[in-house]
C-alpha positions as CSV (number, residue, x, y, z in Angstrom):
1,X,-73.3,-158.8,-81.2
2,X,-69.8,-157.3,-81.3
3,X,-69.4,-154.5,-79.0
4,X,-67.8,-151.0,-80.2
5,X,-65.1,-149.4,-78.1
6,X,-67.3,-147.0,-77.2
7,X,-70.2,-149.4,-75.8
8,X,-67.5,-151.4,-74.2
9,X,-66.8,-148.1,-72.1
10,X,-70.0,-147.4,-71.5
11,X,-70.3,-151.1,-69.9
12,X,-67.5,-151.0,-67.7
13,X,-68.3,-147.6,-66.3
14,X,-71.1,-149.0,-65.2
15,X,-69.9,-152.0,-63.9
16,X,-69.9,-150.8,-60.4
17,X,-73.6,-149.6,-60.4
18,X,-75.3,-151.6,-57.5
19,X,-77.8,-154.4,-58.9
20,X,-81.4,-152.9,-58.9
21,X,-84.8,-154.7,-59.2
22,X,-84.8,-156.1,-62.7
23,X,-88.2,-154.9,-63.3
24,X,-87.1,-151.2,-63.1
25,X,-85.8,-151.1,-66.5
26,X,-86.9,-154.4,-68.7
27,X,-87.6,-155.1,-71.8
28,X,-90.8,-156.8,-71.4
29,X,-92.4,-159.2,-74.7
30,X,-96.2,-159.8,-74.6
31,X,-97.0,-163.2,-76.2
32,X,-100.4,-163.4,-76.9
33,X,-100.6,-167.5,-77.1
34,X,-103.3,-168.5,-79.0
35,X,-101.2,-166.4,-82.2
36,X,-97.4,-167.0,-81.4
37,X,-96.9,-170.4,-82.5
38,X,-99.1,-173.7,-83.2
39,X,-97.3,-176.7,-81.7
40,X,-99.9,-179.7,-82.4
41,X,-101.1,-178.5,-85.8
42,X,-104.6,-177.5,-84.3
43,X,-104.5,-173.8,-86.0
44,X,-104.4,-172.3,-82.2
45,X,-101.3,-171.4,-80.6
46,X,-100.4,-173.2,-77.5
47,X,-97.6,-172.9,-74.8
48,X,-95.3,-176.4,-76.0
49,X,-95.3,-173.2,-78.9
50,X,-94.0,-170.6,-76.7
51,X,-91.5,-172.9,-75.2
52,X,-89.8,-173.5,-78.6
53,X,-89.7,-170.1,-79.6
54,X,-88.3,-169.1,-76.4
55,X,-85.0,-169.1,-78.0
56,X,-85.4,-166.3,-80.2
57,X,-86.9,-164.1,-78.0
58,X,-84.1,-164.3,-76.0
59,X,-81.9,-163.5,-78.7
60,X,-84.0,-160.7,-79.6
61,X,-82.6,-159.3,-76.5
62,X,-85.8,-158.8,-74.1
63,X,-85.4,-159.2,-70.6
64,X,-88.9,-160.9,-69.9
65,X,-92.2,-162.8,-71.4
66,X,-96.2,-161.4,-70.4
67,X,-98.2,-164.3,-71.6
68,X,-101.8,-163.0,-71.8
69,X,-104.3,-165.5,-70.0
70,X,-103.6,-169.2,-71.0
71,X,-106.4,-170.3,-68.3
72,X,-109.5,-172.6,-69.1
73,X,-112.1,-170.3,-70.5
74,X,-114.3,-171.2,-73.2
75,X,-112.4,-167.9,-74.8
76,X,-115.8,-165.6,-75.7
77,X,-112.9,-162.8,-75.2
78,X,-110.1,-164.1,-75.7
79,X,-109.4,-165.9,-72.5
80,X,-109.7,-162.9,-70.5
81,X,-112.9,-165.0,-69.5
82,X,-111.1,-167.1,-66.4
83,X,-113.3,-170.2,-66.3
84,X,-110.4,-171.7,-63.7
85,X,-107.4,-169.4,-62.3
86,X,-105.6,-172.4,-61.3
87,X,-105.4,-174.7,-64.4
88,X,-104.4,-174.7,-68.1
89,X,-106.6,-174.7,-71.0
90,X,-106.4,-177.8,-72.8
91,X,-106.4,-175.8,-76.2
92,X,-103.5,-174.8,-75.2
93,X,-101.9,-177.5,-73.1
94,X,-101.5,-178.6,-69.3
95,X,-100.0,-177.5,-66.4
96,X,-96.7,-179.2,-66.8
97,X,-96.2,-177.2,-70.0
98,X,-97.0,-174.0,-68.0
99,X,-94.2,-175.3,-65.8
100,X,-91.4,-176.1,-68.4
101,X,-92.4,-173.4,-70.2
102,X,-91.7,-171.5,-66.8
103,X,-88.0,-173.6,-65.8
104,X,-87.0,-172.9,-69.7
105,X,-87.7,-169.2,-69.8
106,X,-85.3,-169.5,-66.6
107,X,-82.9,-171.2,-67.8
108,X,-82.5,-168.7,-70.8
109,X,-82.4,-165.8,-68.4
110,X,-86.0,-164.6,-69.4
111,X,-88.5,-164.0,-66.6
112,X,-92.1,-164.8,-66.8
113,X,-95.1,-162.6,-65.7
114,X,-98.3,-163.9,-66.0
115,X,-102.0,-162.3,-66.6
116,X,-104.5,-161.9,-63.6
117,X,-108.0,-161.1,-64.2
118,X,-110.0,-159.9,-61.2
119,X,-112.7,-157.5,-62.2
120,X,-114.5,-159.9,-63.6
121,X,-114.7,-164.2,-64.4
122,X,-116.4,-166.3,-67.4
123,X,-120.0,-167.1,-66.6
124,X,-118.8,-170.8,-66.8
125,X,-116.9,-170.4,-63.5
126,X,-117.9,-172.9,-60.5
127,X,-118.7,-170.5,-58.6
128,X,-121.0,-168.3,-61.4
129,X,-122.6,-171.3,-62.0
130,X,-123.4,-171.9,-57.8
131,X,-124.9,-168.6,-57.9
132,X,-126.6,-168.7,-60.5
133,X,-128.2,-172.2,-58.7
134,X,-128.4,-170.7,-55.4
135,X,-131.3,-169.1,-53.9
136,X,-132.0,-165.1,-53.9
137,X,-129.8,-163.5,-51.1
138,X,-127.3,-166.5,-50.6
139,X,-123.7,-166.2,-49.9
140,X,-122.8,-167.9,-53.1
141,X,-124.4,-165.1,-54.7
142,X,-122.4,-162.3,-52.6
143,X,-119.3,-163.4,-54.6
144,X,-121.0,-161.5,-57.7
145,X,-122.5,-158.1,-58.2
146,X,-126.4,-159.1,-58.1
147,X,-128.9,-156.6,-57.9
148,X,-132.6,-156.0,-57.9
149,X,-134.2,-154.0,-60.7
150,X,-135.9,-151.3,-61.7
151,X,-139.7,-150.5,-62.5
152,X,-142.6,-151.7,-61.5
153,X,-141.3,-155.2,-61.3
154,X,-137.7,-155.5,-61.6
155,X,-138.3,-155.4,-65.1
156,X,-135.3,-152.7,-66.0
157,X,-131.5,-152.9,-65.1
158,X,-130.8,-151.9,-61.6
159,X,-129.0,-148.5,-63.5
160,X,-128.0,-147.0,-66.4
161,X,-124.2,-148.6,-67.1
162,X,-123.1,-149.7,-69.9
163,X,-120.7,-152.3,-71.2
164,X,-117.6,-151.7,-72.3
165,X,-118.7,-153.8,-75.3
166,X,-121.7,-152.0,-76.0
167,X,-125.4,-152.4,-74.6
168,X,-126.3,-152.5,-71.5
169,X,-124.1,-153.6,-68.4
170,X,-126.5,-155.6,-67.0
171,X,-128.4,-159.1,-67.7
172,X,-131.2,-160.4,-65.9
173,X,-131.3,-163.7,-64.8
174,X,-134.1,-165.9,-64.4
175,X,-134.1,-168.5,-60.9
176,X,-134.8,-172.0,-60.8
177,X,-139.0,-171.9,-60.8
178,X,-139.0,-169.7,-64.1
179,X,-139.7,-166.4,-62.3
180,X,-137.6,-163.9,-63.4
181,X,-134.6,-163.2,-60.7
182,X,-132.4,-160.2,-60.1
183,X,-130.0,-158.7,-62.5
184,X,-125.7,-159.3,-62.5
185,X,-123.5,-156.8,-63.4
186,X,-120.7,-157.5,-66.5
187,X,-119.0,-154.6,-67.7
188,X,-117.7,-156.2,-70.5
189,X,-119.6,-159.2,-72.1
190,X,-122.7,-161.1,-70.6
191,X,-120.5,-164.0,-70.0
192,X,-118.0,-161.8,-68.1
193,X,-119.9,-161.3,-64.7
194,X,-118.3,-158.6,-62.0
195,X,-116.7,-160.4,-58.9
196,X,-117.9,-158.8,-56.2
197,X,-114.8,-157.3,-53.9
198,X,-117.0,-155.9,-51.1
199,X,-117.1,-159.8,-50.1
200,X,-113.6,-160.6,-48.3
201,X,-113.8,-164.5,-50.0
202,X,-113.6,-162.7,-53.4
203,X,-110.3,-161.3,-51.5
204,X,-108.9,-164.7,-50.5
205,X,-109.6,-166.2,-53.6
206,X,-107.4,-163.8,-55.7
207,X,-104.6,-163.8,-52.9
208,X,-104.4,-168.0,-53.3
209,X,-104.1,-167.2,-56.8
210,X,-101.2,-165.5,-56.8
211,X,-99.4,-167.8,-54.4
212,X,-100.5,-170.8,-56.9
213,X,-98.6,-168.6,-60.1
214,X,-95.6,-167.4,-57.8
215,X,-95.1,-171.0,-55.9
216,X,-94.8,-172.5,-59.3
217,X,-92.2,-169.6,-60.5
218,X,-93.7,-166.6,-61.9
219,X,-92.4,-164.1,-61.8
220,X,-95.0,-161.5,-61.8
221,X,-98.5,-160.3,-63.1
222,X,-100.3,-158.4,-65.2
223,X,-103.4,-156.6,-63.9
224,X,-106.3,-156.6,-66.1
225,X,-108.6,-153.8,-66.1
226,X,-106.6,-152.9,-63.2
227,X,-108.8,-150.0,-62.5
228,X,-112.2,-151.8,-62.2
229,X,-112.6,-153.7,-59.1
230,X,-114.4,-152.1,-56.7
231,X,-117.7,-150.6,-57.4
232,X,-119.0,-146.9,-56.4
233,X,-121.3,-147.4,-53.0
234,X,-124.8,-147.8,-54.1
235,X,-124.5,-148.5,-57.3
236,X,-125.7,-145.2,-58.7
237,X,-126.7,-144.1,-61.9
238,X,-124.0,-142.4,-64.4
239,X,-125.0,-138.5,-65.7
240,X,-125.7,-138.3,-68.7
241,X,-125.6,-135.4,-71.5
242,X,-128.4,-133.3,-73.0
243,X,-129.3,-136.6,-75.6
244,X,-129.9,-138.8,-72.4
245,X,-126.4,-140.6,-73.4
246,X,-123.9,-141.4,-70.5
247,X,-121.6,-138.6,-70.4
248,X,-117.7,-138.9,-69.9
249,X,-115.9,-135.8,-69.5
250,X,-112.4,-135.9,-72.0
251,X,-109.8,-137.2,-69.7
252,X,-112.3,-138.9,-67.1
253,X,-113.2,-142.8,-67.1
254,X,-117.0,-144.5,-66.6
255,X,-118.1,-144.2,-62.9
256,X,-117.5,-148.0,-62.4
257,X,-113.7,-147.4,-63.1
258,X,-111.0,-146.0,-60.7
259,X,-112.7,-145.9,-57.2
260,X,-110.3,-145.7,-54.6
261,X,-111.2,-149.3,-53.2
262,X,-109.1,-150.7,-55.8
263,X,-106.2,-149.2,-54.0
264,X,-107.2,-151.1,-51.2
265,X,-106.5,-154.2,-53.0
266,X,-103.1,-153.9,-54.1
267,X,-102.1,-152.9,-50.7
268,X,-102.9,-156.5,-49.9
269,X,-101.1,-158.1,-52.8
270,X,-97.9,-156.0,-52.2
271,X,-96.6,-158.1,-49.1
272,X,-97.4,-161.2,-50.9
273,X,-95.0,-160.6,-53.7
274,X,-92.4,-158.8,-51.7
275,X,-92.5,-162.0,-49.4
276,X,-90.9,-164.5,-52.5
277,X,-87.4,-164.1,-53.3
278,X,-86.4,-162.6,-57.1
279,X,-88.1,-159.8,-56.9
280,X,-91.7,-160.5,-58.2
281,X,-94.0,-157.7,-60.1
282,X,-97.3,-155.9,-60.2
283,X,-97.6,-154.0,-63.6
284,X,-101.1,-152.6,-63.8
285,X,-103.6,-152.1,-67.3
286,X,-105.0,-149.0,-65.7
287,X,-106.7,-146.5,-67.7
288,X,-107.1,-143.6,-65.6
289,X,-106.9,-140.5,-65.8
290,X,-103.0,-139.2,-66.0
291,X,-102.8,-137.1,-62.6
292,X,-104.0,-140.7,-60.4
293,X,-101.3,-142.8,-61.3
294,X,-98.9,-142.1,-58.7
295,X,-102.0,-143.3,-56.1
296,X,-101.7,-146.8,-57.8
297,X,-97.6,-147.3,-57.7
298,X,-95.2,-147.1,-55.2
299,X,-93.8,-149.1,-52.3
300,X,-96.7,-150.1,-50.9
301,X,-99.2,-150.6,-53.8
302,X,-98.0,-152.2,-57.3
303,X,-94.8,-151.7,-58.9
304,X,-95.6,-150.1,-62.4
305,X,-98.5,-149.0,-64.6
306,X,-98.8,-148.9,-68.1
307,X,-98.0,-145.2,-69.7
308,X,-100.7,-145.2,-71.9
309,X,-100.4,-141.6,-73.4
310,X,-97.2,-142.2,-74.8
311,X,-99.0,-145.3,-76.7
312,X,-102.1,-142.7,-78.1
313,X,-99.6,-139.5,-78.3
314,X,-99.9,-138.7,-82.0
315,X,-97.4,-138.3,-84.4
316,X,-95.3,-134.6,-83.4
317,X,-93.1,-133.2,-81.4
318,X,-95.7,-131.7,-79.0
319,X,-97.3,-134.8,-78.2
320,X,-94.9,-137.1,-78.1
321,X,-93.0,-134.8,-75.8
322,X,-95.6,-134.4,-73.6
323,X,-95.9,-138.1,-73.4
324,X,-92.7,-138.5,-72.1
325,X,-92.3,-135.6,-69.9
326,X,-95.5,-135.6,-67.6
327,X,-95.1,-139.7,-67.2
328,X,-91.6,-139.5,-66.0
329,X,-92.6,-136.9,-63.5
330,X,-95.6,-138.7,-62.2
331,X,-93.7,-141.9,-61.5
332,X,-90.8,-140.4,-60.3
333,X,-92.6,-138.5,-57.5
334,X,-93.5,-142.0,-55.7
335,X,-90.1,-144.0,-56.9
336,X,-91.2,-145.8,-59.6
337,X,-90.2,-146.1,-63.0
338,X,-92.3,-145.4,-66.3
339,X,-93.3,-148.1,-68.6
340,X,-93.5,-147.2,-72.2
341,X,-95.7,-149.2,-74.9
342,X,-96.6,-149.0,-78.2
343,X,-99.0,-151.7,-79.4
344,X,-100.7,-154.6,-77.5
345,X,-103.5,-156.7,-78.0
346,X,-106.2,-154.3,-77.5
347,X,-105.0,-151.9,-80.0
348,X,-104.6,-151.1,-83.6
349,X,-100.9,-152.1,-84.2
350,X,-98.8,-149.4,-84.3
351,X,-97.5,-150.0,-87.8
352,X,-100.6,-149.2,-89.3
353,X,-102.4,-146.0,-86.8
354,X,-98.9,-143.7,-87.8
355,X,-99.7,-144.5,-91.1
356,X,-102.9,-142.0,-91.0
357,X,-103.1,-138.0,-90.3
358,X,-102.4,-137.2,-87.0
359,X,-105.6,-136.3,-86.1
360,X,-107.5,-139.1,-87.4
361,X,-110.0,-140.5,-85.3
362,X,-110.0,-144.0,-84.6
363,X,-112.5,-146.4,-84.3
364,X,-112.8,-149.8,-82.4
365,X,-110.6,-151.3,-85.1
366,X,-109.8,-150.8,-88.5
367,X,-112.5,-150.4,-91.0
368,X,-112.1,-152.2,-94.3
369,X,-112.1,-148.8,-95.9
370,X,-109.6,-147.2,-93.5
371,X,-106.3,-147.7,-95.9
372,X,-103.2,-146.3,-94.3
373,X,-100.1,-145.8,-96.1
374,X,-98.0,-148.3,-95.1
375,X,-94.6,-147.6,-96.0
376,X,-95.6,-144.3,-94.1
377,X,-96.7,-146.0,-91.0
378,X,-93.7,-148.5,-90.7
379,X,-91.5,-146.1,-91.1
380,X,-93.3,-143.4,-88.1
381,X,-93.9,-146.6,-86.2
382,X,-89.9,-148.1,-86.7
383,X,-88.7,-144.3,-85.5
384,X,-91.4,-144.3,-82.4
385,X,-90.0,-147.1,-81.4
386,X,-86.4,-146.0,-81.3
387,X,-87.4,-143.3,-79.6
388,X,-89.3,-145.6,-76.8
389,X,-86.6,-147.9,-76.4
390,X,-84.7,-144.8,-75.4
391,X,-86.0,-143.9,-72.4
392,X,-85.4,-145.0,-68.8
393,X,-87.7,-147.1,-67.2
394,X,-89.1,-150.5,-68.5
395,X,-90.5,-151.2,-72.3
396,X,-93.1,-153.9,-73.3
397,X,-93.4,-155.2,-77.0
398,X,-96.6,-156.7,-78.3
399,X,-95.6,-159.6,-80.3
400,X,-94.9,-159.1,-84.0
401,X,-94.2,-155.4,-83.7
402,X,-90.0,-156.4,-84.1
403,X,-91.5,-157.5,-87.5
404,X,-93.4,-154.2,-88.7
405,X,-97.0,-156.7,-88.9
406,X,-99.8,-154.3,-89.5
407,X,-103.0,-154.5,-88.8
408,X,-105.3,-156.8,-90.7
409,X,-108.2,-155.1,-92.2
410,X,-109.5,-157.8,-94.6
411,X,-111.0,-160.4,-92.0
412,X,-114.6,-162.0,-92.7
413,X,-116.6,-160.9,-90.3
414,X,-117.9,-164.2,-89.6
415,X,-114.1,-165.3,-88.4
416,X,-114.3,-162.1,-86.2
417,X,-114.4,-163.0,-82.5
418,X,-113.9,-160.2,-80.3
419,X,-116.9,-159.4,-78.5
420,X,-117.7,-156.1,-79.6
421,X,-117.8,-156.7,-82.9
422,X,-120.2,-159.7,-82.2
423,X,-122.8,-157.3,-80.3
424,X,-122.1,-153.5,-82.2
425,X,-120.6,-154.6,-85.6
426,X,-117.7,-152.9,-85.3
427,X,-114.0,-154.0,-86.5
428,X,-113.1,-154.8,-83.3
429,X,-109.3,-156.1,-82.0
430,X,-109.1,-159.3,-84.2
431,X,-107.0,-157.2,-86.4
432,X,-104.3,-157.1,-84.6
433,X,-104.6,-160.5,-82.9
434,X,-103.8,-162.8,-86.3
435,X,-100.8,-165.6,-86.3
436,X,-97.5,-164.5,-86.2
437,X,-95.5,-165.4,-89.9
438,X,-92.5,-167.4,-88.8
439,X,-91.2,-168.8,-92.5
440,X,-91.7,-167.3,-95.4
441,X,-92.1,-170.5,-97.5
442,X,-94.4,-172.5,-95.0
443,X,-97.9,-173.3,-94.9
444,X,-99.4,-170.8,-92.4
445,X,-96.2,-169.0,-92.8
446,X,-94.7,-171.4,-90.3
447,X,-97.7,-170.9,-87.6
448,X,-99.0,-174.1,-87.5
449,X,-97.4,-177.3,-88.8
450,X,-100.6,-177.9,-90.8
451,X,-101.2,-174.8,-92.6
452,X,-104.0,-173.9,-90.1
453,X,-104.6,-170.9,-88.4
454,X,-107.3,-169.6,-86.1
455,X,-107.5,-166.2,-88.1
456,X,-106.0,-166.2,-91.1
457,X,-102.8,-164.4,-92.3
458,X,-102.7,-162.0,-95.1
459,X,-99.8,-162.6,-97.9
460,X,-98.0,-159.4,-96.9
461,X,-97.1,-161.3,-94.0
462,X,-94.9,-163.4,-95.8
463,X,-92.8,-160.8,-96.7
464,X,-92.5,-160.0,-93.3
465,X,-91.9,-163.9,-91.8
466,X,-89.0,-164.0,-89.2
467,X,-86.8,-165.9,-91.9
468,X,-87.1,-162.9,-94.3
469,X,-85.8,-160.9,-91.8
470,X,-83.5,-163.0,-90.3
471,X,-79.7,-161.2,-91.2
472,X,-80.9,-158.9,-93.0
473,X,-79.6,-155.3,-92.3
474,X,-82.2,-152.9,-92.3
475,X,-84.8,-155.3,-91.8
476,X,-87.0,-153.9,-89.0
477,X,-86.2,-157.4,-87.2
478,X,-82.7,-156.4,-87.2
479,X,-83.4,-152.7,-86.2
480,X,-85.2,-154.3,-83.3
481,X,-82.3,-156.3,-81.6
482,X,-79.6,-153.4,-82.4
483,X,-81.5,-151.2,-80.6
484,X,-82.8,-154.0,-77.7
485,X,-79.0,-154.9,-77.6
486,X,-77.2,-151.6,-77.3
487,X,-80.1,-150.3,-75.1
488,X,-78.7,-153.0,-72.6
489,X,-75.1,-152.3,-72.8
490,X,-75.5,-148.3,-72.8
491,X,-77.8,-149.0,-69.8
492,X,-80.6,-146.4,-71.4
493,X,-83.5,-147.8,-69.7
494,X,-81.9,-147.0,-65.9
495,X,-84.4,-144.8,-64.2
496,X,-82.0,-142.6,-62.0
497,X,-80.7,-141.9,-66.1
498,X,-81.9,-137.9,-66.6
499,X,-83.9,-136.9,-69.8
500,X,-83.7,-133.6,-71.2
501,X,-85.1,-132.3,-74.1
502,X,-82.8,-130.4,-76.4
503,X,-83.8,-126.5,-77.5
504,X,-83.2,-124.9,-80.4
505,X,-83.9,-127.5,-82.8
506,X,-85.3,-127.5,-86.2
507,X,-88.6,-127.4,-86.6
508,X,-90.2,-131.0,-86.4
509,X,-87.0,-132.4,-84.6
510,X,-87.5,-133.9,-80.7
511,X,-84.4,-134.3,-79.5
512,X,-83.6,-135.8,-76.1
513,X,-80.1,-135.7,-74.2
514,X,-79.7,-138.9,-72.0
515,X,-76.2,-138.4,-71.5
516,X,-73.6,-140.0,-73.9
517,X,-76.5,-140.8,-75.8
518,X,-78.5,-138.2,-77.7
519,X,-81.8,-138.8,-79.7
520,X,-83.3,-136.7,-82.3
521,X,-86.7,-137.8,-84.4
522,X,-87.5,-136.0,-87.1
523,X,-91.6,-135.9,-87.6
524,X,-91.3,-134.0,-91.1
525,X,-91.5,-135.4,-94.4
526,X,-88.0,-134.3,-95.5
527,X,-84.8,-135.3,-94.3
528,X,-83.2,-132.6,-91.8
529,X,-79.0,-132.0,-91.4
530,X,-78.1,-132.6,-88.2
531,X,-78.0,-129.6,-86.0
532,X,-74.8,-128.5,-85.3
533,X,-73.5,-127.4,-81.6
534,X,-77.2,-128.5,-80.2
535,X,-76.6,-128.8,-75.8
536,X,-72.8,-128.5,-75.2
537,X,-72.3,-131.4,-78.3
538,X,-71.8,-131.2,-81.8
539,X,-74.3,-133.8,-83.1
540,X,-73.0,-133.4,-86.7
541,X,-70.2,-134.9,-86.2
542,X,-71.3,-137.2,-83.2
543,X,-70.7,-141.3,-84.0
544,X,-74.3,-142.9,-85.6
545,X,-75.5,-145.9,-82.6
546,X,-78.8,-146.5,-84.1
547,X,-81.2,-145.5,-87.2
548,X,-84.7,-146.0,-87.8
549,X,-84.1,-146.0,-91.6
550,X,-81.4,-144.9,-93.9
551,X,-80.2,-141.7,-95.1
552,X,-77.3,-139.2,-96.2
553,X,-74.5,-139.0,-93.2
554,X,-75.0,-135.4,-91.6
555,X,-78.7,-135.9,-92.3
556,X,-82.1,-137.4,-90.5
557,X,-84.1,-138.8,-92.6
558,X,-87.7,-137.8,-93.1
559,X,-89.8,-139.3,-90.4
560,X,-87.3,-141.2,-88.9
561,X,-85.5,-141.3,-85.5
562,X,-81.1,-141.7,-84.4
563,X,-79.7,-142.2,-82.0
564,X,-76.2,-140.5,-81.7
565,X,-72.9,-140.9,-79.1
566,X,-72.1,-137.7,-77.8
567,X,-69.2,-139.5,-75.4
568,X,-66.6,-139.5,-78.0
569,X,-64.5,-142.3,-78.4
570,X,-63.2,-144.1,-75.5
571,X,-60.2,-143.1,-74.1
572,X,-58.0,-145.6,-75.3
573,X,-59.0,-145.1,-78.8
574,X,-58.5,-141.1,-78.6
575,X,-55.8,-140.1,-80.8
């Protein structure tokens, strides 16, 4: 990419900026591998796939992969059912490709964080399975949240949880002479049963894990359900509302969530990473209330949490600004930096929920009869993220999004895997889960050398493929690395770089002030002038970096977002 005389003068002033953690301000990538890319014509991605595509996402211009769990699992959710921590699935491929996928990523100057799931293991797990053979009241079954039931015999769950998949939380089980045995806890689905972390073996087990990831080169994890470990003492029943239904007050999580044991734990795993060189990572998937994430960042406990209220803010200048402000206070308080996301793999893609009202109510998915305006949505979703790649601290991209994929509506149900759509019938996250379009031309859209595909890929996506893309200016693909690339050189995601919010604006405009760089979205559905004289600058006059989507000069286009120099040229160029 050629740099302008003003990014060059950006660079060199910073030049002398000591070297900080590289995790503080990344540009993180989330490959979800069974949909990237199809090495051995099975249909199902794998991570000889990865490897090859490594290339591209370096010239994207990320600074680092998240590979969601790769492990052996017989994948009832997706993999995040660990049958072994330690070893690869063969669906997609062995441990030496985890390692040369690992050395490659190096060598291209990407890092590598890995996923870690500790609430809770696949019911095909050794250890499940010893429990499960073991006799009432034995160690092996200490490793795993067992209890006794309820009623006159046992007969009813031990309380009144339930699963984050629907039903209840609980399944009894039934021992080795046919009498029925005590219950085991899963918050998510029955073949997902609780680890039990009041058991320090459940403790050393996760801690060897790491070790086995970082000895062989990652270079951090990814903390599922990072909020869900430890259990309340007791075990005790949840309140529920005037309709006997468990009640969760707006802004509060389900009693098994966010107990301060968890804290416990990543005070433990902290001195493991800080003891391997390169600076290795804890980035948590907590969902928690907004006021208790500083209690799970910070020197001593992980590095970074996901900011998920900037992901759910909806579409205005109120929200979104409140998304950004509150965040960047919370994690500046205990030295962190903010992570800012848009779309992942539990989530309607973001390219389709901005293409609704702003106060539509979603669902687990997207209904077949829930149609957003597309144009709408990729254009709200192209300027969010413009906006996101803004801001200091670090940024993590769900694969596909650089492309503008939306959701996919139209999959048969009986293709649908995702767990809560086989137990409540709803859409569930398959949507946003199906193969990646890499040629335009190619069976599978390039996938998968044979056409196949786990999921399969509607036509729109063709349009979208990488190589339609590819050069193209204005193609969101292109919009994508301008912004990743000049983000880098102006140094925008720094987290000692202020943010503040520009006044006096037209109605519908958020406009942020990060210094030589100023950003202004426009949430209406006309195209605004540029204010003039806005801060100490005049923005209508101010050099164009970066726009969401095209429009007049002077003007911001309706639903869009810029971003604007407010340096002036550099010196050598001032006439």
């Amino acid at each position: 990419m050629t740099t302008s005389p003003l990014t060059a003068s950006l660079t060199s002033d910073q030049a002398s900026v000591p070297t900080q953690q590289w995790w503080r301000d990344a540009v993180v990538y989330q490959v979800y591998p069974r949909s990237f890319a199809d090495s051995d014509g099975d249909g199902m991605g794998d991570l000889p796939g990865v490897t090859a595509r490594l290339p591209y996402l370096r010239d994207l211009g990320v600074d680092a992969i998240w590979l969601s769990p790769f492990y052996t699992s017989p994948q009832h959710d997706g993999g995040y059912d660990v049958a072994d921590y330690t070893d690869v699935d063969p669906r997609f491929g062995t441990l030496t490709d985890a390692d040369e996928l690992i050395a490659r990523a190096h060598e291209l100057g990407l890092r590598v964080i890995v996923d870690i799931v500790p609430n809770h293991s696949s019911d095909q797990h050794e250890l499940f399975q010893q429990a499960l053979a073991a006799e009432p009241g034995s160690p092996e079954r200490d490793l795993y949240v067992f209890a006794e039931g309820t009623g006159e015999e046992g007969e009813l769950p031990p309380n009144n949880w339930t699963s984050i998949f629907h039903g209840p939380a609980w399944t009894r089980i039934t021992e080795a002479d046919g009498t029925p045995g005590p219950w085991y806890l899963h918050i998510f689905d029955t073949t997902q049963p609780d680890w039990n972390w009041n058991d320090p073996r459940v403790h050393q087990l996760f801690e060897d894990v790491l070790r086995f990831w970082l000895d062989r080169g990652a270079d951090g994890f990814r903390v599922d359900v990072a909020h869900g470990m430890v259990k309340p003492d007791g075990l005790p029943d949840a309140s529920v509302n005037a309709e006997g239904l468990i009640d969760i007050p707006e802004g509060e999580v389900p009693i098994y969530f966010d107990n301060d044991g968890v804290l416990d734990i990543y005070r433990r795993w902290r001195p493991i990473l800080d003891s391997y060189e390169g600076d290795r990572m804890l980035v948590l998937e907590a969902w928690i209330p907004e006021h208790r994430l500083p209690l799970y960042i910070g020197e001593d406990k992980a590095h970074q949490s996901f900011n998920f209220g900037f992901l759910q803010a909806r579409w205005g200048v109120a929200t979104m600004r409140a998304a950004i402000e509150k965040p960047l206070e919370l994690a500046d308080a205990v030295g962190s930096p903010t992570t800012w996301v848009l779309s992942n793999h539990d989530v309607i893609r973001h390219a389709s929920r901005y293409g609704f009202a702003p106060d539509h109510r979603f669902g687990e998915g997207l209904r077949r009869d829930e149609v957003p305006d597309a144009e709408l949505g990729l254009r709200r979703a192209r300027a969010a993220t413009v906006l996101m790649l803004s801001l200091p601290g670090a940024a993590y991209l769900y694969q596909g999004e650089e492309l503008g994929l939306p959701e996919v509506r139209e999959i048969p149900d009986e293709l649908r895997e995702d767990p809560s759509h086989l137990r409540a019938g709803v859409p569930g996250r398959d949507g946003c889960r199906v193969p990646l379009p890499w040629r335009r031309d190619a069976p599978a859209f390039g996938f998968s050398p044979t056409g196949k595909s786990w999921l399969p890929q509607p036509e729109v996506f063709g349009e979208l493929a990488v190589d339609a893309q590819d050069g193209v200016a204005g193609s969101t693909l292109e919009m994508y690395r301008t912004a990743l690339h000049l983000r880098s050189e102006l140094g925008l995601g720094r987290p000692d770089g202020g943010v503040e919010f520009l006044e006096d604006l037209p109605p519908g405009v958020l406009g942020v002030d990060r210094g030589d760089v100023t950003v202004l979205v426009n949430t209406t559905d006309a195209a605004v002038d540029l204010p003039r004289g806005a801060g100490s600058a005049d923005l209508a006059a101010a050099e164009l970096l970066v726009a969401s989507a095209p429009g007049r000069p002077g003007t911001i286009p309706a639903d869009a977002a810029v971003w604007l120099s407010t340096r002036g040229p550099a010196p050598e160029q001032a006439s």
